[in-house]
N, C-alpha and C positions, 0 to 999 in steps of 0.2 A: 322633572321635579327638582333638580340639582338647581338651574336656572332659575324658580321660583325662589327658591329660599338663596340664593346668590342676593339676588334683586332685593328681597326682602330684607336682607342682613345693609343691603347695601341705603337702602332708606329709612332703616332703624336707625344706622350710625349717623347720616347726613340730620335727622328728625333731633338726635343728641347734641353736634354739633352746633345746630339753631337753638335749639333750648337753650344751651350755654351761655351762645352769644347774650342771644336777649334777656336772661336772667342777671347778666353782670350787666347789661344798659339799663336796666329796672335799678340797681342798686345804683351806681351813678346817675344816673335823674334825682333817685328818693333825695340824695345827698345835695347836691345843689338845690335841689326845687322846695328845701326848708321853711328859706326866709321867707319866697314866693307866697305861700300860700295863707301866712301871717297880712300879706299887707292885701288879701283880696276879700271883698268884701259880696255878698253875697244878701241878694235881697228876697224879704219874707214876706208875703203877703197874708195879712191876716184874713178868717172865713168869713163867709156872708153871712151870719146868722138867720138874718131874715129875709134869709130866700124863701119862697114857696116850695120847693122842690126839697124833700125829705135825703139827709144822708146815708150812702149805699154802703157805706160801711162804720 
C-alpha cells in the first residue's frame, strides 16, 4: 500500500511539473504569435443554396 501511494505521489508531482512547463510555453507563444495571426487570412466559402439536399441543421 505504501508503494502505491509512493508512486502515485511520485506521478502527481512529475504530472505538476509538465503542467507548469507547458502553461508558461502557452503564455509565451500567446505573446509573440500576436502579430501572426493579424496578418493570416482565412478563407470563407459561402452556402450552396440551391442545393437539392435539405440542411441538417
Amino acid at each position: 500500500m505504501m508503494t502505491f501511494f509512493t508512486i502515485l505521489l511520485i506521478l502527481v508531482g512529475a504530472n505538476a511539473i509538465f503542467m507548469v512547463f507547458s502553461l508558461s510555453g502557452v503564455s509565451a507563444k500567446e505573446n509573440k504569435g500576436n502579430n501572426d495571426s493579424v496578418d493570416a487570412k482565412t478563407a470563407v466559402y459561402p452556402l450552396q443554396s440551391s442545393s437539392k439536399l435539405k440542411k441538417a441543421v
